[in-house]
One Martini backbone bead per residue (centre of mass of N, CA, C, O) as a GRO file, in nm:
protein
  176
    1UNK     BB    1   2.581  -0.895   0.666
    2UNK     BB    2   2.269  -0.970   0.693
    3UNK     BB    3   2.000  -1.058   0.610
    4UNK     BB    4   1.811  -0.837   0.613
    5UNK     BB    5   1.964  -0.677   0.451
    6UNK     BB    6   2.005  -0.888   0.200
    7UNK     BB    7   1.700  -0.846   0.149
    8UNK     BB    8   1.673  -0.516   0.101
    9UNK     BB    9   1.859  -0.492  -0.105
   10UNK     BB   10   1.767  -0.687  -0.321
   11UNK     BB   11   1.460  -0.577  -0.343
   12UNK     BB   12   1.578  -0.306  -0.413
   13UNK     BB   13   1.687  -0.386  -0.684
   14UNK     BB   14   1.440  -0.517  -0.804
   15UNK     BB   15   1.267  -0.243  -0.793
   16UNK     BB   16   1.405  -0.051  -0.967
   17UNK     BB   17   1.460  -0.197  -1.206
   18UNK     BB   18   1.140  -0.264  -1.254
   19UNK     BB   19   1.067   0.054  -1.280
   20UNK     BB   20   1.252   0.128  -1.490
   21UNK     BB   21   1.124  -0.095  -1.692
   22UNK     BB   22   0.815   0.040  -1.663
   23UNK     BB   23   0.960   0.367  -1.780
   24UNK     BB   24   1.085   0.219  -2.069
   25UNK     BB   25   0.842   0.088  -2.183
   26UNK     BB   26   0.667   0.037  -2.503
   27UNK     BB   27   0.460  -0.098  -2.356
   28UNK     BB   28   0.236  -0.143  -2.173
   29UNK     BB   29   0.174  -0.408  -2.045
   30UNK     BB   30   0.493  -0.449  -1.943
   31UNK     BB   31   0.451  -0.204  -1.760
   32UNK     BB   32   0.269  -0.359  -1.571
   33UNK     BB   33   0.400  -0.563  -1.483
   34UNK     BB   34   0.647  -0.438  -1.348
   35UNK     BB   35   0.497  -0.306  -1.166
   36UNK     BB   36   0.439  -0.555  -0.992
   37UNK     BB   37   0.771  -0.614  -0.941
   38UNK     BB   38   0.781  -0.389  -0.774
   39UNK     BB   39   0.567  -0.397  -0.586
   40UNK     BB   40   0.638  -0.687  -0.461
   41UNK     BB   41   0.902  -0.576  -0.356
   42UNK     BB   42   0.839  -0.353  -0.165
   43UNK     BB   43   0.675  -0.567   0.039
   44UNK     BB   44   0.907  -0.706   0.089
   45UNK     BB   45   1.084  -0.504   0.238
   46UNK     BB   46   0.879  -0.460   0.449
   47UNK     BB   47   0.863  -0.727   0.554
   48UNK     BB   48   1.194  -0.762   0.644
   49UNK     BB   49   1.119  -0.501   0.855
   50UNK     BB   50   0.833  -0.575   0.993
   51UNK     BB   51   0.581  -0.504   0.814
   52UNK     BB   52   0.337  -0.646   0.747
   53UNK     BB   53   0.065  -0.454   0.720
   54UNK     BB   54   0.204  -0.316   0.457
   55UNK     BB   55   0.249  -0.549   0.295
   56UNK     BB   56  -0.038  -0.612   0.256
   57UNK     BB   57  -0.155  -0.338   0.176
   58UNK     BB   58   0.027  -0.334  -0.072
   59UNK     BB   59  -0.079  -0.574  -0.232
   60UNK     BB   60  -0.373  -0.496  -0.223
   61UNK     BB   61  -0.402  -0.241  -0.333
   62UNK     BB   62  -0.195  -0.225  -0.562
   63UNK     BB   63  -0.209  -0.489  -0.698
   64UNK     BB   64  -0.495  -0.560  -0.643
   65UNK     BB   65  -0.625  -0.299  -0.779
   66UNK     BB   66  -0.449  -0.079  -0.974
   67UNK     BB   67  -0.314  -0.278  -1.162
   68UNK     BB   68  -0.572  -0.422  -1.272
   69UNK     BB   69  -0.720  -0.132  -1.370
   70UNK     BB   70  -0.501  -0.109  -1.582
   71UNK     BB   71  -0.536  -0.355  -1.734
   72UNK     BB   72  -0.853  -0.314  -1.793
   73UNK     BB   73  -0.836  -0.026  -1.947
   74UNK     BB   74  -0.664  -0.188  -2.180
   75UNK     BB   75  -0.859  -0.377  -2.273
   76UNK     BB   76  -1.079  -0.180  -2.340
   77UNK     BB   77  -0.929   0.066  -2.514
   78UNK     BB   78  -0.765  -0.091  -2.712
   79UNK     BB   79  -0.448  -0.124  -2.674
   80UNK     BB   80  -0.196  -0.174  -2.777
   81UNK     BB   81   0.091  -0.426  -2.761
   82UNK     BB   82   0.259  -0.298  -2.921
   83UNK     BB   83   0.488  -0.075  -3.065
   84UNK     BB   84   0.418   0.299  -3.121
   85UNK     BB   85   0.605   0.526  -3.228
   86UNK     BB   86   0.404   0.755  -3.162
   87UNK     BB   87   0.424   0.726  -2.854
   88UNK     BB   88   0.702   0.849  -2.860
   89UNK     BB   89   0.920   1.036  -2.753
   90UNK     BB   90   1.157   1.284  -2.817
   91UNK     BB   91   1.443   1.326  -2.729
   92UNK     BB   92   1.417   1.554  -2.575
   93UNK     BB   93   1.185   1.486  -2.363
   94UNK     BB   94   1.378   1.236  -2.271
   95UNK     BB   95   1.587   1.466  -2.210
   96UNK     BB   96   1.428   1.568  -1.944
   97UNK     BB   97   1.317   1.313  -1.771
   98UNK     BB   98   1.541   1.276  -1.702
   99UNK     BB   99   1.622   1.515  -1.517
  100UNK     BB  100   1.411   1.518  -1.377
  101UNK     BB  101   1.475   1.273  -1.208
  102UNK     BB  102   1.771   1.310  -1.117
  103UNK     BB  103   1.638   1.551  -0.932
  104UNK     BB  104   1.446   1.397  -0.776
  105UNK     BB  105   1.664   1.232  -0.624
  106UNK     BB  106   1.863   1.441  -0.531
  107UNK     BB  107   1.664   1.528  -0.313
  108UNK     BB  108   1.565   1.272  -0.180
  109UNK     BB  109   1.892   1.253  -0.101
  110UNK     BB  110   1.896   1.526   0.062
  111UNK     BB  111   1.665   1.447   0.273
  112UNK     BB  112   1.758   1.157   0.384
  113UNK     BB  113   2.037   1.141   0.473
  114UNK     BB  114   2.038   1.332   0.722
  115UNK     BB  115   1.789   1.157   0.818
  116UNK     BB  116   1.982   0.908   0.877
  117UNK     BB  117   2.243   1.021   1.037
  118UNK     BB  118   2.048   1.148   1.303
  119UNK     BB  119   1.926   0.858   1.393
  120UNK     BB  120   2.224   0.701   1.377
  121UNK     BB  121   2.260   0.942   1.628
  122UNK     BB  122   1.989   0.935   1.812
  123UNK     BB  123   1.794   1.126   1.670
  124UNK     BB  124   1.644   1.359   1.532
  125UNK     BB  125   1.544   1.597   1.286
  126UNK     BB  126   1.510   1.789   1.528
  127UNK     BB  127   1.683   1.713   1.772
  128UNK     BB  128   1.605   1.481   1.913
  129UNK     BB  129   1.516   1.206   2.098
  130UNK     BB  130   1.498   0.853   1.990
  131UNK     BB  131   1.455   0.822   1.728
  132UNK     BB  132   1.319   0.594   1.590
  133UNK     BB  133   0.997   0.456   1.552
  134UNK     BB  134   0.835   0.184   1.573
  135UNK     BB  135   0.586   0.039   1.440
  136UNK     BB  136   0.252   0.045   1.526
  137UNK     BB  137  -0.044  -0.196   1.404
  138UNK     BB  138  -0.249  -0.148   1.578
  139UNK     BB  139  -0.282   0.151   1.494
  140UNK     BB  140  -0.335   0.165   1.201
  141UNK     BB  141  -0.539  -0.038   1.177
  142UNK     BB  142  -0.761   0.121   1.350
  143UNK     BB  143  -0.717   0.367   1.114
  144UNK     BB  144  -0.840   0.206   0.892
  145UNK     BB  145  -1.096   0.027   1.003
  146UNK     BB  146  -1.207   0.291   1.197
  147UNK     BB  147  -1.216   0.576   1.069
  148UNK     BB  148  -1.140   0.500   0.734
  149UNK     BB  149  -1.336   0.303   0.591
  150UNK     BB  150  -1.571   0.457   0.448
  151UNK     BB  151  -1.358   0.616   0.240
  152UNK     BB  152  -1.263   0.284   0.152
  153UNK     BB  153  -1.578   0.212   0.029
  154UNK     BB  154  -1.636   0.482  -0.148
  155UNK     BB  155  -1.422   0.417  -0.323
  156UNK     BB  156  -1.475   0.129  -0.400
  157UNK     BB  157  -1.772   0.229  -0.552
  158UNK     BB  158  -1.658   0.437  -0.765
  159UNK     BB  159  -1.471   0.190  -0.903
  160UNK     BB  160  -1.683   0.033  -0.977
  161UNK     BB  161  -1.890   0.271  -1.147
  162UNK     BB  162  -1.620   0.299  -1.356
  163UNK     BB  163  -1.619   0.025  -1.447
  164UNK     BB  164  -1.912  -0.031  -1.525
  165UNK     BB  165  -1.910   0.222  -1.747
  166UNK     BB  166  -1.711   0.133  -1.924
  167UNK     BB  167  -1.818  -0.112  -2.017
  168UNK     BB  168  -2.059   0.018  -2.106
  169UNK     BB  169  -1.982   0.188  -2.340
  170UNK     BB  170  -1.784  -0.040  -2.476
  171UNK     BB  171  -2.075  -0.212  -2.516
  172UNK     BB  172  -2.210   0.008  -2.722
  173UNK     BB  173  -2.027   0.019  -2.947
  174UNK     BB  174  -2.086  -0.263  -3.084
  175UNK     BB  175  -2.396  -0.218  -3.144
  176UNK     BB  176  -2.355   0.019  -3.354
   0.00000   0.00000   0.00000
């Protein structure tokens, strides 16, 4: 195994991991935490894949976006970070929960193998020569920068808008 597999190997064990405690914590703040180093495993991954422009897009996006508004959600909401019985769910929804997720892997499963199988032998899942493409950095980049800036310049003043809206809610309440 070359350093690159046991690189993607390790960081992937470390994301599934952190995921799956990220979705069976019983706090929120250490599931947001959780999820962060899921989120930084999975760059980490990409990164050793040679692909650095999703993993910088990775970090900034996921982690320094979604996360943090997570957790100042948490914060605004003053919701406990202790373990709270009344919103664990009961055994019976427990073990649906288990079930969608390992039917949802199963499927991922049957679907992922066969087109990794397709690639290793030289074609692609549709039968065609040339298996996969490497990524293209500087055409997403441009597709970024240039198509859909717009679109996400205006995502990020929406959630500036409902950022600072939550917080004038949450400072009306004290003054009352």
């Amino acid at each position: 195994m070359s350093a690159v597999e046991g690189a993607v190997v390790g960081l992937g064990a470390i994301a599934c991991v952190a995921g799956l405690l990220a979705v069976v914590s019983t706090r929120l703040l250490r599931a947001a935490l959780w999820l962060v180093v899921a989120l930084v495993a999975g760059a980490g991954v990409y990164l050793a894949l040679g692909a650095e422009l999703v993993a910088l897009v990775q970090v900034l996006v996921y982690v320094g976006a979604v996360v943090v508004l997570v957790v100042l959600a948490l914060m605004v909401t003053r919701s406990p970070l202790r373990a709270v019985p009344e919103h664990s769910g009961s055994a019976g929804r427990r073990l649906a929960a288990a079930v969608a997720g390992l039917g949802t892997a199963g499927l991922l499963l049957a679907v992922l193998v066969p087109l990794a199988r397709a690639w290793d032998e030289g074609g692609t899942a549709a039968g065609g020569a040339g298996g996969p493409r490497p990524a293209d950095s500087e055409g997403i980049a441009e597709q970024i920068f240039g198509t859909w800036v717009l679109p996400f310049e205006l995502l990020s003043l929406l959630l500036l808008v409902a950022l600072v809206t939550a917080l004038a809610i949450t400072r009306g309440e004290r003054t009352r």
